[in-house]
ZAMARGU-4260 file (C-alpha; in steps of 0.2 Angstrom, whole numbers, plus 5000, padded with zeros to 4 digits):
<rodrens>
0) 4807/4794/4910 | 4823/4795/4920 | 4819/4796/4938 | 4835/4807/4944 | 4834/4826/4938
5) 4847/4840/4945 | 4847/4860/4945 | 4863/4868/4944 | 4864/4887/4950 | 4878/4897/4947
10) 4889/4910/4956 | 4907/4913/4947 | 4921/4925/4954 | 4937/4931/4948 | 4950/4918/4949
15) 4967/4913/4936 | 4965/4893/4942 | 4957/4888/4925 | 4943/4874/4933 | 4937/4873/4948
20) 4923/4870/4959 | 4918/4887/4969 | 4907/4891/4984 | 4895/4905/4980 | 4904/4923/4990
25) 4904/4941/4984 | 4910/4945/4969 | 4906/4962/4964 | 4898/4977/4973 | 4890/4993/4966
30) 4881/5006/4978 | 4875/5020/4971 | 4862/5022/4959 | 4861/5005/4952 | 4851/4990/4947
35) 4851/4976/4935 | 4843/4965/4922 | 4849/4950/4912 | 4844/4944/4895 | 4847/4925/4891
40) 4844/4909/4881 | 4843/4889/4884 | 4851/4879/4871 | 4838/4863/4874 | 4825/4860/4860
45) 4814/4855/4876 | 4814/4850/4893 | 4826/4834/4893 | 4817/4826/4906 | 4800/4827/4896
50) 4808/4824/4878 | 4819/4811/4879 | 4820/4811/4859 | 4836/4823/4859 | 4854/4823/4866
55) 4862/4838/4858 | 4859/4858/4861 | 4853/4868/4846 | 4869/4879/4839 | 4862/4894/4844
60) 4850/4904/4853 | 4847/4922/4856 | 4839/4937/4868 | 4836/4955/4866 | 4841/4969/4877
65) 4831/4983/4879 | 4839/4997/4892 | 4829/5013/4895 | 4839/5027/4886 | 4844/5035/4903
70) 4852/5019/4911 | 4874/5018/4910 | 4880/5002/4907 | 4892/5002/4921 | 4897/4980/4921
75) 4890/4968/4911 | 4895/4947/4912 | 4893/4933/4902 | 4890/4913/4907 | 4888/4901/4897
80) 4885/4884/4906 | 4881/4863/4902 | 4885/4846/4904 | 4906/4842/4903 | 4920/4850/4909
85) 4917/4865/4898 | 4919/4874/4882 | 4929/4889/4886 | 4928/4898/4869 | 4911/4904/4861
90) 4902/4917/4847 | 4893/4932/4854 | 4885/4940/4838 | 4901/4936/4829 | 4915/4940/4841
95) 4922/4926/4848 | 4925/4926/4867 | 4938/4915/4880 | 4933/4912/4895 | 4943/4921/4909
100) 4935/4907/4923 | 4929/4889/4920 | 4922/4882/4935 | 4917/4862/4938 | 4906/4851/4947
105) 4904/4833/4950 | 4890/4823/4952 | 4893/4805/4961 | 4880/4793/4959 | 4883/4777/4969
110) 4889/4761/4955 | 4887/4775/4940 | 4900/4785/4930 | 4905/4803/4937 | 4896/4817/4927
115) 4904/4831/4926 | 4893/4850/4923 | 4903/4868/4919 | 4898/4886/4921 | 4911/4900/4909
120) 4912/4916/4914 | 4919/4933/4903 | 4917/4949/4907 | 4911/4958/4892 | 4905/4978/4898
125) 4914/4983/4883 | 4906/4974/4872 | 4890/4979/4878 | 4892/4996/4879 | 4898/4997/4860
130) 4881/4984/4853 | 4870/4993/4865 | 4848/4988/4865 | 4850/4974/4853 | 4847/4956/4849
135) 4861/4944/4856 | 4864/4927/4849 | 4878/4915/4855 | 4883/4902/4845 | 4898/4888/4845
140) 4894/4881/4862 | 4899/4863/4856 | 4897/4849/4868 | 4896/4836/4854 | 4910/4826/4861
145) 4907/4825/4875 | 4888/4818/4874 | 4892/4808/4863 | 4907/4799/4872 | 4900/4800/4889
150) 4882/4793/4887 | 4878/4794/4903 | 4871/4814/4900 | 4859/4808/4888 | 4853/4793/4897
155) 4851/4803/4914 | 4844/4816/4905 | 4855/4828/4911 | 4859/4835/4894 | 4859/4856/4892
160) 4867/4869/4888 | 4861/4887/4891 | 4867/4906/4892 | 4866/4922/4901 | 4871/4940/4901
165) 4871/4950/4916 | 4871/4968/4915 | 4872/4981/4928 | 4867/5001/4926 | 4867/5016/4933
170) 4851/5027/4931 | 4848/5044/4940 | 4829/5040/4942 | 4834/5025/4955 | 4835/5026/4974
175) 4852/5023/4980 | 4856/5004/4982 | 4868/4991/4986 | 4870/4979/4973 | 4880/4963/4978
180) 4884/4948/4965 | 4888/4935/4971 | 4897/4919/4961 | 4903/4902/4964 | 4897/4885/4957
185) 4886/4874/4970 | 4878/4857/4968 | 4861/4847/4975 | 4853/4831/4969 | 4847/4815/4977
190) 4861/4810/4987 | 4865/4829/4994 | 4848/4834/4996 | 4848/4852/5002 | 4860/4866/5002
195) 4861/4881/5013 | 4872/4896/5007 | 4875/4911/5016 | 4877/4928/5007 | 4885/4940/5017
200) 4890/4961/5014 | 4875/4965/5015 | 4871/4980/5022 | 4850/4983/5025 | 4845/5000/5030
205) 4828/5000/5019 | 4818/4983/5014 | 4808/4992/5004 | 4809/4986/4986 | 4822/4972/4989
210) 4823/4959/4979 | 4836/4944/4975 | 4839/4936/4957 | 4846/4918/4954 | 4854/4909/4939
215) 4851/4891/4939 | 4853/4875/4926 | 4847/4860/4924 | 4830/4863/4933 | 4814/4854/4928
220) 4798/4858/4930 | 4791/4842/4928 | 4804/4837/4945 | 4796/4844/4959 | 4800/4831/4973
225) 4802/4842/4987 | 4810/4856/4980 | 4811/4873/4990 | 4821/4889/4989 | 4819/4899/5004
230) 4828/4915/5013 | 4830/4916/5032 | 4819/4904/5032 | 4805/4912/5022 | 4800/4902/5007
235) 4800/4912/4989 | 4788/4911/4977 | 4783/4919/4963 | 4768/4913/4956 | 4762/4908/4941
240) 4781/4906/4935 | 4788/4900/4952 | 4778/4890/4964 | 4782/4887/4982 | 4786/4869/4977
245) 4794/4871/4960 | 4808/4886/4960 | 4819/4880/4948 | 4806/4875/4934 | 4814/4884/4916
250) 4809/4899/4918 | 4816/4919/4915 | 4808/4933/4926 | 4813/4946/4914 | 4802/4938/4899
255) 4789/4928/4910 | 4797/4913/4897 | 4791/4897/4905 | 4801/4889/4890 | 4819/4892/4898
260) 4820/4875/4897 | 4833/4868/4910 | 4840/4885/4917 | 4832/4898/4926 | 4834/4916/4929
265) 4823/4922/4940 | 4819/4937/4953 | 4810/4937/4969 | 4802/4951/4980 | 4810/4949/4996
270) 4806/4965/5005 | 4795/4955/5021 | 4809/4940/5021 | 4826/4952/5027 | 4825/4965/5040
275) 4833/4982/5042 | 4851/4979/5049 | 4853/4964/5042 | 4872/4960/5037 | 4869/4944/5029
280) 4855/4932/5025 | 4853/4914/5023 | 4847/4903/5008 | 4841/4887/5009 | 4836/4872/4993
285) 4830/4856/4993 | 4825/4844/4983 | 4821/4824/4983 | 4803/4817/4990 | 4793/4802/4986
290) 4781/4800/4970 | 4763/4794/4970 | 4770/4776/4968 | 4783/4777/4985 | 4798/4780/4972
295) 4810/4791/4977 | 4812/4805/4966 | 4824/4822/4965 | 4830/4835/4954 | 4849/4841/4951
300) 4850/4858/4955 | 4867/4868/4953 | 4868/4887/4958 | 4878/4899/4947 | 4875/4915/4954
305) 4864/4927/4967 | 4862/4947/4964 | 4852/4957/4978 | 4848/4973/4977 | 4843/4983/4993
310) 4841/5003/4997 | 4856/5010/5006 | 4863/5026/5009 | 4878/5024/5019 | 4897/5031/5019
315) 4914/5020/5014 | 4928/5025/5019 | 4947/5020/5011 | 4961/5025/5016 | 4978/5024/5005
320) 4996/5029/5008 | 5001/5039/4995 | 5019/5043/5001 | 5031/5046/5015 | 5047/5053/5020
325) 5059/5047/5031 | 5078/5055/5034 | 5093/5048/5038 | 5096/5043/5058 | 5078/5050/5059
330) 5066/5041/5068 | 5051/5052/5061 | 5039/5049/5046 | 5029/5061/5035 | 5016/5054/5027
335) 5005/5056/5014 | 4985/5050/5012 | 4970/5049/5004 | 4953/5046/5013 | 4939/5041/4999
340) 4921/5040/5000 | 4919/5030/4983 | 4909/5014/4981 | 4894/5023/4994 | 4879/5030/4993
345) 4880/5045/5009 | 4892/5057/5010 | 4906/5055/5024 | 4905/5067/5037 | 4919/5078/5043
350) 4929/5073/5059 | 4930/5054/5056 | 4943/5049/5066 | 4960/5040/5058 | 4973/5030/5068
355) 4989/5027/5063 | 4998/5012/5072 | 5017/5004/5071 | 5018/4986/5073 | 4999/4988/5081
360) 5004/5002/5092 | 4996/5018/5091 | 5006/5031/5086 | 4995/5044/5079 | 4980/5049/5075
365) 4969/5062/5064 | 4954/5065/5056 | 4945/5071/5040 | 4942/5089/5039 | 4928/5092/5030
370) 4914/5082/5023 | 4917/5071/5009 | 4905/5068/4996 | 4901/5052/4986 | 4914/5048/4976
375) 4927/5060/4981 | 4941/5061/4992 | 4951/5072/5004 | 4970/5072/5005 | 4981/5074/5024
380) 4999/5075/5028 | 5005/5069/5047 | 5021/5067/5055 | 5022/5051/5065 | 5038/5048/5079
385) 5042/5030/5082 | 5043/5024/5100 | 5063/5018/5103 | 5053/4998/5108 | 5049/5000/5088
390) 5060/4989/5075 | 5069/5000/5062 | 5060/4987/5049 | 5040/4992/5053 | 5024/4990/5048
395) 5014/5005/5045 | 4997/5002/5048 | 4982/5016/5042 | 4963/5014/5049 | 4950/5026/5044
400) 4934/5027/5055 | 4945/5022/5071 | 4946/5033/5086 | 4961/5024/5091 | 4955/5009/5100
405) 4951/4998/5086 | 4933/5004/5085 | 4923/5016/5072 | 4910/5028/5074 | 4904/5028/5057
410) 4892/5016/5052 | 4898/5013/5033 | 4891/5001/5018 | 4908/4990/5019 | 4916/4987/5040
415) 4932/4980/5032 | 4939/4989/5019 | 4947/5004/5031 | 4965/4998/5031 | 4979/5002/5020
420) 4998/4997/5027 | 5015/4997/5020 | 5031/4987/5026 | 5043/5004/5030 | 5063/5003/5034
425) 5072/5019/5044 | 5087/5024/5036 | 5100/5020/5051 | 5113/5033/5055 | 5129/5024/5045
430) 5143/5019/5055 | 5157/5034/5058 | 5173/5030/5044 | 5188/5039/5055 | 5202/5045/5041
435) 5218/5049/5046 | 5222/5064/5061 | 5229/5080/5053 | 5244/5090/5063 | 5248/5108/5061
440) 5257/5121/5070 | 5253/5132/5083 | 5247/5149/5077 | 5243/5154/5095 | 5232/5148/5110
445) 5234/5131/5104 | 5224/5135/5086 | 5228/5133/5069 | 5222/5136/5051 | 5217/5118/5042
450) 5210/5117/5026 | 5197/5104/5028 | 5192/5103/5009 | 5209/5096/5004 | 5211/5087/5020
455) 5198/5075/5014 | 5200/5075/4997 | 5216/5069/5001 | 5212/5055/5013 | 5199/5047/5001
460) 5208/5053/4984 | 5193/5061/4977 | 5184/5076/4973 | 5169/5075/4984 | 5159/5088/4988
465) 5158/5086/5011 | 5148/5097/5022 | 5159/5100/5039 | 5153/5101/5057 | 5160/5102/5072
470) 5149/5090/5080 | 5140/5074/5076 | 5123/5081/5084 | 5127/5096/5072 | 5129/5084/5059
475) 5113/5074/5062 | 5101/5087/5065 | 5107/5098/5050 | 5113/5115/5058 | 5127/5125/5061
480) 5139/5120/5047 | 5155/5124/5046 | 5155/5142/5033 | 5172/5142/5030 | 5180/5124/5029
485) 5193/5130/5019 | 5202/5141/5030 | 5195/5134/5047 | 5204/5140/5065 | 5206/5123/5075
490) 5195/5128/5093 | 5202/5113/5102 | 5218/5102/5103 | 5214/5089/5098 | 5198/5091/5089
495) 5185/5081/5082 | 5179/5088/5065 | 5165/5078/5055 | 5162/5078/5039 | 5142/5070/5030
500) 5144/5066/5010 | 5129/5061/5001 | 5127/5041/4996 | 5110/5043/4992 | 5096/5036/5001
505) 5107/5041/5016 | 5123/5049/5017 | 5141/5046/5023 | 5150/5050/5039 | 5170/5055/5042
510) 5178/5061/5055 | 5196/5066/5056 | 5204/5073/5071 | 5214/5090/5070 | 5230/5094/5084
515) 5240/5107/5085 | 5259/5107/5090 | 5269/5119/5094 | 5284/5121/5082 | 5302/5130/5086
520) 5299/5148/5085 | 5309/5159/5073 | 5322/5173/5082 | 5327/5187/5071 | 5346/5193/5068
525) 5340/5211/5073 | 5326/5224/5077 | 5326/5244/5077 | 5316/5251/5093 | 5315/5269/5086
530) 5293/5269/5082 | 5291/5270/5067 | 5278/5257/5067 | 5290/5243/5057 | 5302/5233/5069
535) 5301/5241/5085 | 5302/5226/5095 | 5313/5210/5097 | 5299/5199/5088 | 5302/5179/5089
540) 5289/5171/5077 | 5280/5158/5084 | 5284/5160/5101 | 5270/5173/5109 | 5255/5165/5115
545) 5260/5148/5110 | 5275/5145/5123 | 5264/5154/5135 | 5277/5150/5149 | 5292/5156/5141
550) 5307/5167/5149 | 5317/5177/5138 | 5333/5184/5145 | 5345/5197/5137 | 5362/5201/5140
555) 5375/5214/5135 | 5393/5210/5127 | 5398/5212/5145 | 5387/5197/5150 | 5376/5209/5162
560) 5357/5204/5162 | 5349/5219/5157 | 5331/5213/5151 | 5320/5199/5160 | 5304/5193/5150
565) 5288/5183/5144 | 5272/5180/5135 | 5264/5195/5141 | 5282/5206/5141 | 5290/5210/5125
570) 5308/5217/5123 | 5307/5237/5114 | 5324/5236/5117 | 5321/5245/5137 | 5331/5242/5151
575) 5323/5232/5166 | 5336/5224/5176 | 5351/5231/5183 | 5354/5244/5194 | 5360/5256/5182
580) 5349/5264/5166 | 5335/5254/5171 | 5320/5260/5159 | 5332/5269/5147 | 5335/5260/5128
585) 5349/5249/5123 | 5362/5259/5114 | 5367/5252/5098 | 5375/5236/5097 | 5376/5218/5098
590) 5365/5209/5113 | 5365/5191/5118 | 5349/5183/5122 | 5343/5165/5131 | 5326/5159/5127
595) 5320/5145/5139 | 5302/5140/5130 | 5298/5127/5147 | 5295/5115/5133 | 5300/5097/5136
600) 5304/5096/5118 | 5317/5108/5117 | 5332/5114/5126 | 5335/5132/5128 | 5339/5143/5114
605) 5356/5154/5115 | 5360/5167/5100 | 5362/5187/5096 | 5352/5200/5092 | 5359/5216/5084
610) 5349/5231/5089 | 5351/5246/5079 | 5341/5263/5075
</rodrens>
């Protein structure tokens, strides 16, 4: 008889690496009304440490599953585990199933060969749900080759091959629990000797009824040089199937089978072993002691997975960023969110604080308004202004359950899932594109009349559709527009007009400057003073109120000044200087007029004016 033996436990998580060795962590969480069962088979005719007469696995085995008619299947898994570096496709009654994880480990024995053991894992809650209570067998779990080339499994009688399915269901007749499983592929034997794994998420708030399951292979129950499995410190037991001194001994809880030869899946009680507010707990295994005869003796034990199962009824609040809205030059954000309460077992009360931070800085807060159930969710909307010391690339950060100091009120079933955050970019105000100034002529007080549709359309040589203001805060904040761009009356010389096109996410800015000149005025050849409404004054176009400082002087045909002028005195063709006929009207006749604009652009202007009635 071989005087080495080894266990192998087995936890498995979610990974794309396709073999690897793992340390046993969280892989699944339920809360709510859940428990579990498993249903499972050895592929060893016998013990392999009592029967040394065999070195390969039968080529199939099978287990029934038996659910009460008011449990859900909400997740079932699949291991399949033994000696190599793994068979990754197998038969489930008939359907062939890859692996989605292989995991390895190693076991180094000082001047022998390295043997290597595997653990598969597939997710299968499909397939469970469709074949329902039902007898399971697995088949094609071939590890011919490698037994037969690497005889060191057969000789250390370390030889097995075994399977498992895991099933998790929801059941309304269950108190509300948090169900953790927990994967990963760890390894003790005689030259590592004990192994201490601590499970962590949990979350006790009731002992009552708790309990913790383990799936081992490789165990032996004739090996049982001091072996223990104990938690916090506490050793288990579960007599007559596990003994203090003998955990990992082929055996299945769920059937009583002491013939589970070289695996184990087992369930301890563990309600006086954890107390309430407890967040993790701490396993503990050994093996390796001395026999009768002073030989040193140990068992190989590798651990595939853990599942507890303790009363809770506690909140968990999420938070995710559904959306957000952010303007052009604006240093504002709308957002969108979701709070949740899924994945718990208590409602979430009304008024739990949320913090809203940039870069870590606070820069908002809220709170949920009413309370939210299990499994349901409340939906919030928040504007958030950035602090000028903020980049214009961020990160948005959302905390549920934080009153803005980094610390909760809420005591919930998970202390780390209350964050969601999203890289966010401003849209900066784009740079001002200055088009070419625009000239007209004085209409008066220094105004004129500019199409600014054409103006622009001209400048960049295409149709685009331009909103106009007359200033940039105007144009940035969205107000006062310009109403009537195509006929619009200057209100400055020189003005600044601005012009925002869309360019989507943002837009486009223009600006153009508008001056006004003032051109030569027109003097008629003649006017008729006699009132009837049409030409009763001496009317030079585009001289009043744009040469403000003007002087107009007429003379008669005898060179006599008889009429003195400006921007506020117009000729009716009345006398106003001279000593004679002063305020009576010109008679018909020609007159002579000198128009000095006090312009330094132009000379004075000499000419003739007939007047006539």
């Amino acid at each position: 008889m071989r005087l080495l033996k080894h266990i192998i436990v087995l936890l498995t998580f979610v990974f794309t690496i396709p073999s690897f060795a793992q340390d046993i962590e969280l892989f699944q969480q339920f809360n709510g009304r859940y428990d579990y069962t498993a249903i499972g088979n050895t592929l060893n005719p016998f013990e392999n440490n009592i029967n040394q007469g065999f070195c390969f696995p039968l080529e199939s085995s099978s287990a029934t599953l038996n659910l009460s008619s008011s449990a859900i299947v909400t997740a079932a898994y699949l291991y399949w585990a033994g000696s190599g570096t793994g068979d990754t496709n197998i038969t489930l009654n008939g359907m062939s199933i890859d692996a989605e994880d292989t995991y390895t480990v190693d076991f180094i024995e000082p001047f022998t060969e390295t043997l290597t053991y595997f653990s598969c894992y597939a997710n299968i809650t499909d397939f469970i749900i469709s074949e329902g209570n039902t007898t399971y067998e697995l088949s094609d779990l071939d590890l011919t080759d490698v037994l037969t080339n690497v005889t060191g499994y057969c000789n250390n009688r370390t030889n097995f091959a075994g399977w498992s399915i895991y099933i998790i269901y929801e059941d309304d007749s269950l108190p509300l629990n948090q169900l953790n499983l927990y994967q990963g592929l760890e390894i003790i034997n005689r030259t590592n000797q004990e192994k201490t794994i601590v499970i962590d998420n949990l979350n006790v708030i009731d002992n009552e009824g708790a309990k913790i399951g383990f799936l081992a292979w490789e165990g032996d129950n004739a090996l049982n040089f001091g072996e223990s499995l104990s938690i916090n410190d506490n050793i288990l037991s579960n007599p007559p199937l596990n003994l203090s001194d003998n955990a990992f001994n082929g055996t299945n809880s769920f059937t009583n089978s002491n013939t589970f030869y070289n695996c184990d899946l087992d369930v301890y009680n563990i309600q006086d072993n954890i107390n309430i507010g407890d967040t993790n707990a701490t396993l503990k295994m050994t093996t390796g002691d001395f026999d009768e005869f002073g030989v040193f003796r140990a068992d190989l034990i590798i651990i595939n997975n853990i599942v507890t199962v303790l009363n809770s009824q506690l909140p968990d609040a999420t938070i995710a960023l559904d959306s957000y809205i952010i303007n052009c030059g604006d240093r504002t954000v709308e957002i969108d969110y979701t709070v949740s309460n899924t994945n718990s077992t208590d409602p979430l009360p009304a008024n739990t604080p949320i913090a809203f931070y940039a870069e870590g800085v606070l820069i908002g807060q809220s709170q949920t308004q009413n309370e939210i159930p299990i499994n349901a969710s409340e939906s919030g909307n928040i504007t958030l202004t950035l602090p000028d010391d903020i980049a214009d690339i961020f990160l948005l950060t959302l905390v549920v359950d934080d009153d803005g100091t980094g610390n909760g009120i809420i005591t919930e079933i998970n202390e780390i899932n209350n964050i969601d955050d999203e890289i966010i970019e401003l849209l900066i105000i784009p740079p001002i594109q200055t088009l070419p100034p625009e000239m007209a002529c004085n209409e008066g007080f220094s105004s004129a009349t500019f199409n600014l549709v054409t103006l622009i359309q001209s400048a960049l040589v295409t149709e685009i559709e331009a909103v106009f203001y007359e200033s940039l805060e105007d144009l940035e904040a969205n107000t006062n527009e310009i109403l009537n761009p195509e006929a619009y009356p200057s209100m400055g010389n020189p003005q600044t007009i601005y012009a925002k096109v869309d360019n989507p996410p943002c837009y486009d800015i223009y600006a153009f400057e508008l001056s006004v000149e003032n051109c030569p005025p027109y003097v008629p050849q003649g006017f008729s003073p006699n009132n009837d409404g049409t030409n009763d004054w001496f009317n030079i176009q585009g001289l009043y109120d744009i040469f403000e400082n003007h002087e107009l002087k007429i003379f008669n045909r005898y060179g006599t000044l008889i009429f003195e002028g400006d921007t506020d005195k117009k000729w009716y063709g009345i006398i106003n200087r001279g000593l004679n006929n002063h305020g009576k009207i010109v008679p018909i006749g020609t007159y002579f007029y000198v128009l000095n604009l006090n312009d330094t652009n132009y000379e004075n202007l000499v000419g003739w004016v007939y007047v006539n009635y």
